[in-house]
Every structure is written in C-alpha cells, then in structure tokens.
C-alpha positions in Angstrom: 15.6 -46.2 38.4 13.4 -48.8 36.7 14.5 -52.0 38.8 11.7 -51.4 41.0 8.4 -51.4 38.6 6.2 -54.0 40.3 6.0 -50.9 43.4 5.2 -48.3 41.0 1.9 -50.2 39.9 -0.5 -50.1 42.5 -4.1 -51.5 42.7 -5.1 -47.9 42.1 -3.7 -48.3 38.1 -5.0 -51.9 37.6 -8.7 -50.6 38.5 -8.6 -48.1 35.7 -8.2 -48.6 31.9 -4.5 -49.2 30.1 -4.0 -47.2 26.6 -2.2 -48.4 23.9 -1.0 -45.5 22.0 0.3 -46.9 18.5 1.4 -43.7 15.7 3.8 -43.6 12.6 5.0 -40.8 11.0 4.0 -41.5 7.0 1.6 -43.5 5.3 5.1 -44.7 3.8 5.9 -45.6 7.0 2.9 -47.4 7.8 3.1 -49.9 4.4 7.0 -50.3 4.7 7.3 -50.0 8.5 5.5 -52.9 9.2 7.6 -54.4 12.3 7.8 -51.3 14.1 3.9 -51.0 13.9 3.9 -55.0 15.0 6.2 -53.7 18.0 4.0 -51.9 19.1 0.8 -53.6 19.0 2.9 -55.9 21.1 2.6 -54.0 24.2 -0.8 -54.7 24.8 0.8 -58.4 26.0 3.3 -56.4 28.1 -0.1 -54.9 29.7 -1.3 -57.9 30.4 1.6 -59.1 31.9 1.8 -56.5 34.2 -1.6 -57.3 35.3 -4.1 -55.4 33.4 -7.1 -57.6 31.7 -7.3 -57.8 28.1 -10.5 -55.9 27.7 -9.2 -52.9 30.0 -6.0 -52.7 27.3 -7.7 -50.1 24.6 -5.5 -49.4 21.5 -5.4 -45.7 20.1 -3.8 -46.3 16.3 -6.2 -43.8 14.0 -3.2 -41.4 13.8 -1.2 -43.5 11.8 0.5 -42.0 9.1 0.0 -38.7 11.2 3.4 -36.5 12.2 4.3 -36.3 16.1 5.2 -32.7 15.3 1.9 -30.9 16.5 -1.2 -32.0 18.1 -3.6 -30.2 15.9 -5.4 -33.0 13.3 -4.3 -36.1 15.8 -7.5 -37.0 16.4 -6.1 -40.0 18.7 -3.7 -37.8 20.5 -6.1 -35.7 21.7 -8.5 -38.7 23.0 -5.9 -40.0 24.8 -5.4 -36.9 26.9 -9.1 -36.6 27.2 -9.0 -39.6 29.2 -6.2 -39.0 30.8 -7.8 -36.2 32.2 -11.2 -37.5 32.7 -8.8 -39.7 35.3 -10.0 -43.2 33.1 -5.9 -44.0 32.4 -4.5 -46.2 35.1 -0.9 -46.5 32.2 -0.3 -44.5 28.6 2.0 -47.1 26.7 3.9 -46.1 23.8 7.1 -47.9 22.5 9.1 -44.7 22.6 8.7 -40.7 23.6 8.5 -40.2 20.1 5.2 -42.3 19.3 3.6 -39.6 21.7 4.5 -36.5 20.8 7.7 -34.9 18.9 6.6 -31.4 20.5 7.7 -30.4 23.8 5.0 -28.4 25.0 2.4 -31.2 23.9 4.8 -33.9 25.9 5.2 -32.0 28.6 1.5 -31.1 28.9 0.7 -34.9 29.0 3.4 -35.2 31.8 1.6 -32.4 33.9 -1.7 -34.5 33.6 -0.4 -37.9 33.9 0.9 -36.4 37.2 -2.5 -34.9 38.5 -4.2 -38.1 37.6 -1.5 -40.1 38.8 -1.5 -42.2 35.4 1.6 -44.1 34.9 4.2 -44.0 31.5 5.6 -46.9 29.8 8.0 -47.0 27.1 10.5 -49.9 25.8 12.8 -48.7 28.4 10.1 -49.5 31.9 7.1 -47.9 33.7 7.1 -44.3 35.0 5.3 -42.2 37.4 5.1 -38.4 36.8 4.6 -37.4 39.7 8.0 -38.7 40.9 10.5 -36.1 40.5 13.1 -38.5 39.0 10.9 -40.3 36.5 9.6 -37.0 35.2 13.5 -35.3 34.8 13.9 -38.3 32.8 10.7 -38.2 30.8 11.3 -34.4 30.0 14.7 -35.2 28.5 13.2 -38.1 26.4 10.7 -35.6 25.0 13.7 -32.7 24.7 15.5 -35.0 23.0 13.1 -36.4 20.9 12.1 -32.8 19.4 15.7 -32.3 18.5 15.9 -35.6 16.5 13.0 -34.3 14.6 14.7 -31.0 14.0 18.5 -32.0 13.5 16.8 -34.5 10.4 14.8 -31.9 9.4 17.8 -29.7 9.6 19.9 -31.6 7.8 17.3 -32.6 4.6 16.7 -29.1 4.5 20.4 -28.0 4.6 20.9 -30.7 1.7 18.0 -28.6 0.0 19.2 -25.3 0.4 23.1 -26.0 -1.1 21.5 -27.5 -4.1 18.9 -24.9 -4.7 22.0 -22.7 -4.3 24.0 -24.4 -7.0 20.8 -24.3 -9.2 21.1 -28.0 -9.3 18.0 -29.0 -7.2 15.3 -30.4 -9.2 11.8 -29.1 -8.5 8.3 -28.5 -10.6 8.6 -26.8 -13.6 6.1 -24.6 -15.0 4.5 -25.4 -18.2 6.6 -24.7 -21.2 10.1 -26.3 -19.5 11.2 -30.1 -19.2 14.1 -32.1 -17.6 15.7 -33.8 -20.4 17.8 -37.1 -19.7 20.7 -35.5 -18.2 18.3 -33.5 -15.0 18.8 -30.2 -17.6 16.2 -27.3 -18.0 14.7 -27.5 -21.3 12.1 -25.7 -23.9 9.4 -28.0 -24.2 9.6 -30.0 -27.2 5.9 -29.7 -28.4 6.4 -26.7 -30.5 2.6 -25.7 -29.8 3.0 -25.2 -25.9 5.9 -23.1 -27.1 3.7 -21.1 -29.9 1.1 -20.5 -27.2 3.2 -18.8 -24.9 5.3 -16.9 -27.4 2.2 -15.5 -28.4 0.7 -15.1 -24.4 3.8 -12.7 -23.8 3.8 -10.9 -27.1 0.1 -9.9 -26.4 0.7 -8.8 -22.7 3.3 -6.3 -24.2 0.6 -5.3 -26.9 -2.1 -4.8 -24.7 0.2 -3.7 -21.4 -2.9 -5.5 -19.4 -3.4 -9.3 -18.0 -6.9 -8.7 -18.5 -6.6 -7.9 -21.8 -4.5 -10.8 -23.1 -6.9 -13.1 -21.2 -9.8 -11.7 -23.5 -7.6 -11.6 -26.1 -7.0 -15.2 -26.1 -10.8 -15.7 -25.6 -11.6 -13.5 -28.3 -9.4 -15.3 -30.5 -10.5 -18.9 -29.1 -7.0 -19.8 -28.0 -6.3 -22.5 -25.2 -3.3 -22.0 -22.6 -1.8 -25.5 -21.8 -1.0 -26.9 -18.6 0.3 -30.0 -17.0 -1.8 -32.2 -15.0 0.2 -33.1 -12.0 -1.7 -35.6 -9.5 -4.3 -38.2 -10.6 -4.2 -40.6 -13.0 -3.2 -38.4 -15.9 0.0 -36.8 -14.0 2.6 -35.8 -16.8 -0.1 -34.9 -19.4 -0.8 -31.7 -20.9 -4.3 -29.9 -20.7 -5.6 -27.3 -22.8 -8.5 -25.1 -21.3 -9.2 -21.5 -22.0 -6.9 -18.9 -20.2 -8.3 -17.4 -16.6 -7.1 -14.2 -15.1 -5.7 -15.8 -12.4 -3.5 -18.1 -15.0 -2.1 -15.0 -16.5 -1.3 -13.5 -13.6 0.9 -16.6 -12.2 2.8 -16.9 -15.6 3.7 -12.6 -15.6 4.8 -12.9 -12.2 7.1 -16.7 -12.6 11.3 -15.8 -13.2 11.5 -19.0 -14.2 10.2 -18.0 -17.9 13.0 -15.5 -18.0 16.0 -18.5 -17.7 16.4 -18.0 -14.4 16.7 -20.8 -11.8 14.8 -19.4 -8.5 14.0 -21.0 -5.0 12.6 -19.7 -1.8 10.2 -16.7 -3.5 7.3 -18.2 -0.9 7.6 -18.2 3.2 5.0 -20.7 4.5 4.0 -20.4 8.0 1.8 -22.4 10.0 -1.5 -20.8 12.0 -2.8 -21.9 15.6 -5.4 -23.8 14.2 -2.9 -26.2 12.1 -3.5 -24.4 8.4 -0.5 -22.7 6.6 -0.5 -19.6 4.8 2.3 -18.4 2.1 4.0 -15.6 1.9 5.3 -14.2 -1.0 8.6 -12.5 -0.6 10.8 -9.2 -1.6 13.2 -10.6 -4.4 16.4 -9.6 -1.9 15.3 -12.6 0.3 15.1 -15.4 -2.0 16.9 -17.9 -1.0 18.4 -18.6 -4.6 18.5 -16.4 -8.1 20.4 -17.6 -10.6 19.6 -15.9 -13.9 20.3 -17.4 -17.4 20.6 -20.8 -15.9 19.0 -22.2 -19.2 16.7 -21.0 -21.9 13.9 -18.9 -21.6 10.7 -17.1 -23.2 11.8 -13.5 -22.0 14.6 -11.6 -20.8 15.2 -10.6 -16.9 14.1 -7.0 -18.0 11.1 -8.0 -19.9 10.0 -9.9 -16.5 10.6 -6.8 -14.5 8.7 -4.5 -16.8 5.3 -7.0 -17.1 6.2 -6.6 -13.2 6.1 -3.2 -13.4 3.1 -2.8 -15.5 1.1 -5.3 -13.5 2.0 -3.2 -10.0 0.7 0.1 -11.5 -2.5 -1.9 -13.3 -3.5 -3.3 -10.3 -6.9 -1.6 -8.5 -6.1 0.9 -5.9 -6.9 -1.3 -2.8 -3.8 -0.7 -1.3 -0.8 1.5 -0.4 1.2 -0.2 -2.9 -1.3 -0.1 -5.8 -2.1 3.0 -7.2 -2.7 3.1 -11.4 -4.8 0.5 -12.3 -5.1 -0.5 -15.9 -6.3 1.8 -18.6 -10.0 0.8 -19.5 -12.6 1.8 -22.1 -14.4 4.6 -20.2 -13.6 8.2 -21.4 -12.2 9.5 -18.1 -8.8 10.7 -19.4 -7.4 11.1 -15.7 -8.3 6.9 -14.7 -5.9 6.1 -12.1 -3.6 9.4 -12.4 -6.1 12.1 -10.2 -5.4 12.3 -6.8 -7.5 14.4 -4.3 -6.0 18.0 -3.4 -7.1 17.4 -0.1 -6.3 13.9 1.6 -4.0 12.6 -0.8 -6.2 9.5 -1.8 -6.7 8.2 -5.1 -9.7 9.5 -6.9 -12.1 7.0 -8.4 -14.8 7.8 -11.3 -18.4 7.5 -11.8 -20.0 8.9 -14.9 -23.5 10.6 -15.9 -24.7 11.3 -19.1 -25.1 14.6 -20.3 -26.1 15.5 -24.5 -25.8 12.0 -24.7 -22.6 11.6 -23.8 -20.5 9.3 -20.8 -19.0 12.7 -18.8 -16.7 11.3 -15.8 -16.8 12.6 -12.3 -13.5 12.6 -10.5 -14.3 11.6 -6.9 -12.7 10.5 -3.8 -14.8 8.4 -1.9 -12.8 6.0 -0.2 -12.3 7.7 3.4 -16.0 8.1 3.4 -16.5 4.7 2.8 -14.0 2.4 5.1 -15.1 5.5 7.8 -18.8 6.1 7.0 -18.0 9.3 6.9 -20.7 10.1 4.9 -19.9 12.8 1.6 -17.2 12.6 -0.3 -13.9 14.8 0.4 -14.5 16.2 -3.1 -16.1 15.6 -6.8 -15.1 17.5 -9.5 -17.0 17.5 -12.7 -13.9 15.9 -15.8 -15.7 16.9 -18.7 -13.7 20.5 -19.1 -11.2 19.0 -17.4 -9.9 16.3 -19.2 -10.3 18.5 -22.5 -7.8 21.0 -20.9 -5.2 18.5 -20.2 -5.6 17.1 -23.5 -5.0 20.3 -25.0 -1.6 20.2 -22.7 -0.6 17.5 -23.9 -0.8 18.2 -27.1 0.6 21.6 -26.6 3.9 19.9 -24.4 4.6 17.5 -27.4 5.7 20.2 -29.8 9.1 20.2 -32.1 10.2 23.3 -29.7 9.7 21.3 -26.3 11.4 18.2 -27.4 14.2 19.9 -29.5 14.8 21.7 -25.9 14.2 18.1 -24.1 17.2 16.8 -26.6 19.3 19.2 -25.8 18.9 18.4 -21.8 19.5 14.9 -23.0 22.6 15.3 -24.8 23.9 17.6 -21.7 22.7 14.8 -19.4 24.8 12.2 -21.7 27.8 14.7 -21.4 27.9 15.1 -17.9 27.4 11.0 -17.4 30.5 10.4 -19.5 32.8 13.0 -17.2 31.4 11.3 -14.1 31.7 7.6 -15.2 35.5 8.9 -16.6 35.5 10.3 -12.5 34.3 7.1 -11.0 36.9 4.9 -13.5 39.4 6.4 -12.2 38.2 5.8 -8.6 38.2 1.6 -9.4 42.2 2.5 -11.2 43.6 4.0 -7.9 41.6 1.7 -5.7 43.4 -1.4 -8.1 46.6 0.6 -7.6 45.9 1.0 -4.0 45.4 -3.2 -3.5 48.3 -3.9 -5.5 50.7 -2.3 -3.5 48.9 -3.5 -0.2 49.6 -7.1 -1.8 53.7 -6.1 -2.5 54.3 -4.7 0.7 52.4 -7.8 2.6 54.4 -10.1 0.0 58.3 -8.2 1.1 57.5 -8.9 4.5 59.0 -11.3 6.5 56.9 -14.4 7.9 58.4 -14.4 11.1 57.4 -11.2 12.1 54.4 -12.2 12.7 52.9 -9.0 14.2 53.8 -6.8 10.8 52.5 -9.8 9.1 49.1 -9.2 10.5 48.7 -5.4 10.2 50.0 -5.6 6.6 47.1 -8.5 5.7 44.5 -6.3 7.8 45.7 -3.2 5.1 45.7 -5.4 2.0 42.2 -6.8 2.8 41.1 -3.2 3.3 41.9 -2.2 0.5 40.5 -4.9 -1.3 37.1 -4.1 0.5 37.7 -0.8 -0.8 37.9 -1.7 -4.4 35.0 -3.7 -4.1 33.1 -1.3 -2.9 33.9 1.2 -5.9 33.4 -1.3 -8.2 29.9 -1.9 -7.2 29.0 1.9 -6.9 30.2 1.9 -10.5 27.9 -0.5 -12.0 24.8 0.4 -10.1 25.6 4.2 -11.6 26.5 2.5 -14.9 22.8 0.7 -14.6 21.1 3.9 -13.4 23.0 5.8 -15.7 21.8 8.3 -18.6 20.8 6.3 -21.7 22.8 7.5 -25.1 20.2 8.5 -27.8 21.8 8.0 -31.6 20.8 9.7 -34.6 17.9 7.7 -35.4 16.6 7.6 -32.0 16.5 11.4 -32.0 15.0 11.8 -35.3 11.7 9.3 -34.4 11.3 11.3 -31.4 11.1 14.4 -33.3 8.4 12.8 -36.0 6.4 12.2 -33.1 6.2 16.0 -32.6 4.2 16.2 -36.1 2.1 12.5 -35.5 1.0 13.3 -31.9 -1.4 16.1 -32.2 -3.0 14.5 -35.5 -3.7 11.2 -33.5 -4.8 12.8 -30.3 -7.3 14.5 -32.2 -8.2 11.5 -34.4 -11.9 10.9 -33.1 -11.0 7.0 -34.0 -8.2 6.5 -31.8 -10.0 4.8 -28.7 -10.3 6.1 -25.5 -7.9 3.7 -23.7 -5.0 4.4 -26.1 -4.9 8.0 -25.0 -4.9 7.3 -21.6 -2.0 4.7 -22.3 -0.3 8.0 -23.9 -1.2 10.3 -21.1 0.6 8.0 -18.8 3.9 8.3 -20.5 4.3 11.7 -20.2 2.2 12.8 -16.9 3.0 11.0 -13.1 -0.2 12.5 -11.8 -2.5 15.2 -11.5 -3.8 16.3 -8.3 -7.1 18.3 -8.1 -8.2 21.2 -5.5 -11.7 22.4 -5.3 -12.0 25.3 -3.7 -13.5 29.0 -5.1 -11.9 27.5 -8.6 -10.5 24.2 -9.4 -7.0 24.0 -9.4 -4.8 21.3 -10.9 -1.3 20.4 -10.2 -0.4 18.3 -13.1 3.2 16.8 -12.5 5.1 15.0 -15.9 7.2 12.2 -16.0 10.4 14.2 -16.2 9.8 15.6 -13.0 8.5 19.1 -14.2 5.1 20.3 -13.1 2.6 22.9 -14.4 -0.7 24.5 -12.3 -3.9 25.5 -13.7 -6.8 27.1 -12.3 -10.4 26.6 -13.8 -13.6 28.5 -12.9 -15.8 26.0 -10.8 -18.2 24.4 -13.4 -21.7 26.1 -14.0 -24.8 23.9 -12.3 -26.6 22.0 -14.2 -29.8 24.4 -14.3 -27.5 26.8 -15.8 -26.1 24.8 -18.5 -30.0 24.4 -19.5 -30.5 28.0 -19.2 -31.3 30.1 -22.0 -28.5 32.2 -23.3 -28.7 36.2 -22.8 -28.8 36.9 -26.0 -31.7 34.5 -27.5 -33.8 36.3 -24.3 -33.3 39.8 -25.9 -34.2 38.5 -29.0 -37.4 36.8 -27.7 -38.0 40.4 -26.3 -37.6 42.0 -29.6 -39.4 40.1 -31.6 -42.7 39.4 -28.8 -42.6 43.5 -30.2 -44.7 42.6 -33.0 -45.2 39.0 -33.0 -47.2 36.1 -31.7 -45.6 33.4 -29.9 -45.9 31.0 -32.6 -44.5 33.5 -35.2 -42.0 34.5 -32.8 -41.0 30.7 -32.6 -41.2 30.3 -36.1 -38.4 33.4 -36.4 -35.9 32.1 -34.0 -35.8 28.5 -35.4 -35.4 30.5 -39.0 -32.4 32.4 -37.8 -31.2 29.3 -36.3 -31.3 29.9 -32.6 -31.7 26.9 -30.2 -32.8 26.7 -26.7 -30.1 26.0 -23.3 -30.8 22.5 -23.6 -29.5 22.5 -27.6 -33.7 22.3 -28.6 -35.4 24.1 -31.7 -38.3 26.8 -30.2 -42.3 26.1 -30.0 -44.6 28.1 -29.4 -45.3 26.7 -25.8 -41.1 27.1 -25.1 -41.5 30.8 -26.3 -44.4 31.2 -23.6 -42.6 29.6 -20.8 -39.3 32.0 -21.4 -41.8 35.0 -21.4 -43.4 34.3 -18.4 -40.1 33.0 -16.7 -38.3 36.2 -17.7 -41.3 38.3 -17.1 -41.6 39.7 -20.6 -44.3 41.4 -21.6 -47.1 39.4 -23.8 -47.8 41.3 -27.2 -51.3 42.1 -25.8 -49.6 44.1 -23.0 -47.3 46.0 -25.5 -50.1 47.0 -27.9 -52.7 47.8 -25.3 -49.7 50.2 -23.8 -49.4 51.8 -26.9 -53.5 52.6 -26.2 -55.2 50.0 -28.8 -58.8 49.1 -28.1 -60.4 45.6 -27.6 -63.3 44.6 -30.3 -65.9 45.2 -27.8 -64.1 48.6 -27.0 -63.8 50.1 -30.6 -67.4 48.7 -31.2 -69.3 50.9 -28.0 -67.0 53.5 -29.7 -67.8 53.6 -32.8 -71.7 53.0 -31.5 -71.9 49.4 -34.3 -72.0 45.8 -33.4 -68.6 43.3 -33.2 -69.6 41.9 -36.5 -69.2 45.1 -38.5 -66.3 46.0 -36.8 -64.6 42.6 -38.1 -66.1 42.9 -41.3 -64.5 46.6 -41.8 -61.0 45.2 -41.0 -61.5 42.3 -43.1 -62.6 45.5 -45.9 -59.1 47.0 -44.2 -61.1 50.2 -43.2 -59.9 49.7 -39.4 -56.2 49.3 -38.7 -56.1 46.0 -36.8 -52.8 44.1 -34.6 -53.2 40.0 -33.9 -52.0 39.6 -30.5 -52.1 36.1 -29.6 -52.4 32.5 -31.9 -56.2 32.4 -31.5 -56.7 34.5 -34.1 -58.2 37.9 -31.7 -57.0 41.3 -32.4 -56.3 44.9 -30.8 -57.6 47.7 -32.7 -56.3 51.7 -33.5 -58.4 54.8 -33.1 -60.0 55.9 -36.7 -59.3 59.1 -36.3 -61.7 62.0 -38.1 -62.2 59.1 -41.0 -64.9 57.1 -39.5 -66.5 54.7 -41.3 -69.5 54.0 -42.0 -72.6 51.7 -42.0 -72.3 49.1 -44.9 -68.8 51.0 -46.1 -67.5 48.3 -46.2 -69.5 46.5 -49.2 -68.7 49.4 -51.1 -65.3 49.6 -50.9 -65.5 45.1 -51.4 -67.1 46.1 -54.9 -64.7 48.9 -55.3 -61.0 47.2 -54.7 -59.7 43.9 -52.9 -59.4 43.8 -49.2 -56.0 45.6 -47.9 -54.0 43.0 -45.7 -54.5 43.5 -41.9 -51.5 44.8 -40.1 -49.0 42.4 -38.4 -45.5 44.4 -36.6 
C-alpha cells in the first residue's frame, strides 16, 4: 500500500510547507524519554529526503509534556490544523498516530481536512493521502486503535486502583492527624499536639452543635488548627494557622477521622472547555467503605450525627437544607416556621419596639427569585413565640412524660414480641437451607438433571435466609431503644428543671431554640381573619392554635379606655396641668408606656373631643370677668380684688391663671367691701372642683 510513495508526492506538496509535529505524553517523559523525542526530530531529514527544503520543514514541539487525549490546552495541535486548513501543509509528519492525537474525533477531524486540502500523512510506517479511500481505512484504524491503547492502560492502572482501594490497602493522602508508619499502616499522628487540637475541635463541635461556632471558638480562645504542607519546598511539614470555616467544614464531613478507610466519595468530570468539576457522591456509591480499618478520633455514629447536624444547620438555599443553625437573635421559631401558604421556609427580620429586637416571621423567597413583589405573608413573633414557649413549657410536665414512658415501655414490649417473631423467621429459614443442603448432598451425581433442581432449591433457600437476616438487623438498628431505671428517672428530673430554666432570663436566646428543636419538627403559620399555627413535635404528634391577628401599631400607642374616662372625669374640675399632675399620682401611663404632661392631656382632649373645663363651667352658666363686672355695674379690678377678699365664688379654668365666675345672688357686694372684710378676717381660698 506504501511501495508506491514517490507517486503520492506530487509537485503540488513540495510547493507548500512540511510540519513536523513532535509531542510526549509527561514532562517525565520528556527528561527520561529522550530517544523517542530524538526520533522524532529526525524526521525533518526524512523531509528532506523526500524533497522538501530545509527551511519549508517547520517543527511544532510546544505540546511536549501535553496528553494526546484531548485537543483543548494543545496549543501546537491546534496550529497545526490551522494550517492545515489555511491549505499551507503540503505533509503532517508524526512518528506514530499516537504523537497526533489519542482521540478519535480530533484524528479523524484532521483526516477530513488533510483530505479537503489534499495534505499528505506520514508516520514511521510511509506517506499517506487521505483522500484515497485505502490510505484513510488505514489511517482510521491507527487512530481507533491508538485510543484503545490509551484506554486499555488506563483501564488497567485504574483496575489495579480499584482492587486495592477495595482491600483498603491502597495508599493515598491522609488528612492531618493520620501517618503511614513503616509497615504502609494508618496511624495517629505521633505529635501529641496535632492530636490535642483535634480532640478538642470535635469535642467543641458537639458543645456548640455549629461549625461556625467551634471556628470562633477556636478564635476566641486563640487556638491554631494544624495542617500539612503538601507541595513546595516544605512538603511533609506541619503548619499551624487559625481555623477557617471552610477548614471545619472539610474535617466534619471526612470518614476517615472515624477509622474508616474510604475511596471514590468524589466523581470528577471534565467540561467542554477542558476544566473538571467534582462531584461529591451519595455514600451507597463509593467505591470503597471500610470502617474501623485503623484508629480514629470519632465513632461512625458520631460522624453521621455532626453530618446530621451540619445538613439541618446549613442556610435554607436549597431543597435539601432547611434548619439552619440556631443564632443569637430572639426569634424562637429560626429555621422551624414554615409559611401556611406555599410551603417555603420563613426567614426573619426584626424591628424594635419598647426597646426591644421583636422578630417578624416572613416568607419572602418566591417574591424574590420571581419579583413577585410582597411577600406571601408576615406575621408579627412577638406573641407568638411567647405562646409557644408557654407550650413547651406546658408539654414538658411530670404527667406528659410519665404518659410518654409508659408509650415507651409498650413500644419496648411490642419490639421484643416482633424481634422474638422475626428470630424465629432466620431459625426456620436456617432449618429450611439445611435440609435443602441434605437432600442436594443424598442425591446421586449422575443424575445430573435432579442434581440441578436440588442446587437451584438449596441456593434459594439460602437467598432466602439472607434475606431474613438482613431485614432483621436493619429492624434491630431501627428498632425501639430500651430505657433503664436511671435513664427514666433523668428524664423525669427534667420535668421539674425545664420550666425553671426556660424562664431563667439568663439562659441565652440560642440555647432555647437548641431546646425548642428537640421537641418541635416545625411550626407552620396561616394568616388569615386570625393566625393559626400548626405546631408539629418530634414524636409525631401535632397541636393547632389560633391567635387574634395582632393589633396595628397606632393602636398599640393608643390610649387605653379607661385612662380616657378618667381624663374625662377629672377635666370636671381640673386644669390640664392639675389633671396631669393626678394621673401621674395615681400612677397611670400613656399607650406608648409615657408619664402625662400637660400638653399630652391637651392632645387626648382634643383628639377624643372632650370638653375643655371652660366649656363645662360656662355650661353650668358661669360668667366671664368682663361679664360679672357689666353685671355687677364695677370695674375688672374690683371684681378680682373681691375674690381674692373670697366675696365672689370663683372656678380657674385653664393654666394661665383666668377664672369663670358664679352669680352673687341677693348678697351683692359692695364698693370697697372688700377692705373691710381684709381688716376683718383672712382671705377664704378660691374654689377649685
């Protein structure tokens, strides 16, 4: 197929450029490999001597130490078909398929445009033309089999991988706090402070139940979180820097701290553009779990509750996220409320009101990722989460749990006749196998058809016992938990403790709601003519309130019934500043929690449309000074002089100091009386309701 070269090279090729295309796989390669790279620089003579000049011959070597695999990030690669395309390539030489490309849809690609370009191959083997039929079937199954060298080695280093990660044998990066000792074993690392430090990182994540929360802890404390420097110059040594979130987070969620030997937790898969992303995987898909494959910090439980705690901590950003981790704000219901109406999560925001943080349930989160605009629904938590305190409090009693003991020890009674049930299940399976195995064992071996039905019935039975064995222990782990004496007697001295340290006004905000999450799954809120709340407990029982909408906040500032009356009653026969001076006496306070003033009292009368004293007296028919002056035929002066000498009955109707006057009657006084009765008797105090 090749005997004939010299007629495949036409004057056509020798007027256009010859590309030397020169690639290994590793930098490894490329310090190691040294005669393969000299093999092929060597073809640029083989050029020559097929008639090309030297300074047509270009060489394309930057993608050495670059994989064949894919295209994306071969810089040279993707030149060469450039000019290939640009119809500059009279030959493309490469010492095998393989230099080129290891990817069949790249190789073929470059066949396709050698062909329209009519551009010439050459390998070790001769010089081909694409665009003859023959030459390309023969090129194709170069390239085919060239991709499946690459993926039978890879195939078979991974394969080597996989059977030792499977054995828990395979030897890969630790995390800090674990060593290879001489002999390839898992060890605790011998520096007893690495050990301390994350002793102590675990012990405060149970404490505090938040990653957060140990991280400031640590902070708080000044403690440094080790960890081992593996690339530059100082690969192998430890570092000590200040713990991040993101830290904490990688150590709660690594099995390996538990003792367990784990391999395949990540999927990595590579994008369009040449970057890979990693996927982190369901635990039933690991490729490899071996638990208590050597020492650990924590137990295989302890990992799945931090697990656990981290899952319902983490912000509600997602379907699978839903607590979030109990924080210092007074909103009792953080992370539990969930809207009556859409089923969302409700988040918080908090006003002040008396000087106090008062949350706001609201959910918000369809109005934001739809710009919808308002919220579904808000509902004022101040009452609210006072209510649900109170049922707490009221659920925790010595006659609630002595009832929820008595469930329990049912419960416990009714596991031990069902795992007695499911025993007996695994004994006549076992009996069922066993005499499988006796009647397969009496048969003859000749009869080779009996033979076979028998085996089909033994390993049927054996499936069978398997089968029960394994609904047993998943029941046996799912199983009711056996309460002893001691066990039942804590719970019941937590009847008498809880309702003295709910009330406590020291215990902190975040503790209760760490509480209120043991007992209640959720609450979900309804606003509609009343609020109602659908609170649903741990246990699985549930309990409904309904609560009157909340007042507005004008009538929360609004003066109570009752101090108005009053206001009335006194404004009877009293100034506003007297009156004032009464209701702060009797100690009466205004809507907004304020002592009176005489400007308070005057607003309230005019908002309420009370009557002013003045009004009152002048309805009962008192006269002005001016009036009782023309009436009595003197001047103003003597008619303020007579009821400083008390001879005229006289009413102060405002603070300025003016006053409304009676009728004399038939004893009407007279011109200078009033120095004669000064001479006669002190002045008689003016009259004041």
């Amino acid at each position: 197929m090749t005997a004939n070269t010299p007629d495949k090279i036409q004057a056509r090729h020798l007027s256009r450029n010859a590309y030397l295309y020169v690639r290994q796989s590793t930098l490894r390669q490329v310090f190691e490999n040294t005669e393969s790279t000299k093999q092929q620089y060597a073809l640029r003579e083989r050029a020559v001597s097929l008639g090309w000049r030297i300074d047509q011959v270009f060489v394309i070597d930057s993608d050495l130490g670059q994989s064949g695999a894919c295209a994306v990030d071969r810089e040279g690669f993707q030149r060469l078909v450039t000019e290939v395309s640009l119809g500059k390539a009279g030959i493309v030489m490469g010492l095998e398929v393989s230099r080129l490309a290891r990817n069949s849809s790249d190789w073929h690609r470059l066949l396709e445009i050698c062909a329209l370009t009519d551009t010439l191959l050459l390998d070790g083997d001769g010089v081909y033309d694409p665009a003859h039929f023959n030459d390309r079937l023969v090129l194709g199954l170069k390239g085919t089999m060239s991709e499946a060298e690459l993926h039978v080695l890879r195939a078979r280093l991974r394969g080597g991988i996989l059977n030792k990660a499977r054995r828990g044998e395979l030897e890969i990066r630790l995390p800090i706090g674990f060593v290879y000792d001489g002999e390839g074993r898992v060890i605790l690392d011998p520096d007893q402070r690495i050990q301390e430090s994350i002793r102590e990182f675990f012990l405060t994540f149970r404490r505090t139940a938040s990653a957060t929360a140990t991280v400031k802890a640590f902070r708080g404390a000044g403690l440094k979180f080790p960890r081992r420097i593996y690339r530059g110059p100082h690969k192998g040594d430890v570092q000590w820097d200040e713990l991040d979130h993101s830290r904490a987070l990688w150590v709660l969620h690594h099995p390996r701290y538990t003792g367990a030997f784990c391999f395949g937790r990540t999927r990595t898969r590579k994008l369009p553009d040449g970057h890979q992303i990693s996927q982190t995987l369901p635990l039933d898909e690991w490729t490899a779990l071996i638990r208590d494959a050597h020492q650990g910090y924590i137990t295989w439980e302890q990992f799945e509750q931090h697990v656990q705690i981290l899952r319902h901590n983490a912000q509600a950003h997602g379907c699978e996220r839903d607590l979030g981790a109990p924080r210092e704000g007074p909103a009792l219901l953080q992370g539990l409320a969930i809207c009556g109406r859409c089923g969302d999560r409700m988040t918080i925001r908090y006003h002040i009101h008396d000087t106090q943080r008062v949350p706001d349930y609201m959910c918000q989160r369809r109005s934001i990722n739809e710009a919808a605009g308002r919220p579904c629904q808000q509902i004022n938590g101040g009452e609210l989460d006072q209510i649900i305190g109170r049922l707490l409090v009221e659920t925790v009693t010595p006659v609630t749990l002595q009832v929820a003991l008595a469930v329990q020890k049912e419960l416990e009674d009714r596991s031990g006749e069902f795992d007695r049930l499911r025993r007996q299940e695994i004994e006549r399976a076992g009996y069922e196998v066993e005499l499988a195995r006796r009647r397969y064992m009496r048969v003859d071996p000749d009869n080779r058809l009996v033979a076979d039905s028998l085996e089909a019935e033994w390993n049927q039975a054996l499936r069978a016992l398997a089968a029960a064995q394994e609904r047993y222990e998943k029941q046996l782990e799912s199983g009711t938990v056996q309460l002893d004496k001691k066990q039942r007697e804590s719970i019941m001295a937590l009847a008498q403790d809880f309702p003295r340290l709910w009330n406590d006004p020291h215990t902190p905000a975040r503790e209760k709601k760490r509480m209120a999450r043991l007992l209640i799954a959720d609450v979900t809120l309804l606003k509609d003519t009343e609020i109602i709340v659908h609170v649903r407990f741990k246990g699985g029982a549930t309990r409904e309130l309904r609560l009157p909408l909340p007042k507005p906040s004008w009538q929360l500032r609004q003066t109570p019934a009752a101090v108005v009356a009053e206001i009335d009653r006194l404004l009877e026969g009293h100034t506003d500043r007297e009156t004032a001076e009464l209701l702060n006496a009797s100690g009466m306070c205004s809507g907004e929690g304020l002592s009176f003033s005489r400007l308070m009292v005057r607003r309230i009368r005019i908002d309420y449309g009370l009557k002013t004293q003045y009004e009152r007296l002048r309805a009962r028919g008192l006269l002005s000074t001016t009036e009782i002056a023309k009436y009595l035929k003197v001047c103003t002066a003597t008619i303020a002089d007579w009821r400083r000498a008390g001879l005229l009955k006289a009413y102060q109707y405002n603070d300025n100091g003016q006053y409304l006057y009676e009728r004399p009657g038939v004893d009407v006084p007279k011109k200078f009386a009033h120095k004669t009765k000064a001479r006669c008797k002190p002045a008689a105090d003016v009259t004041s309701p």
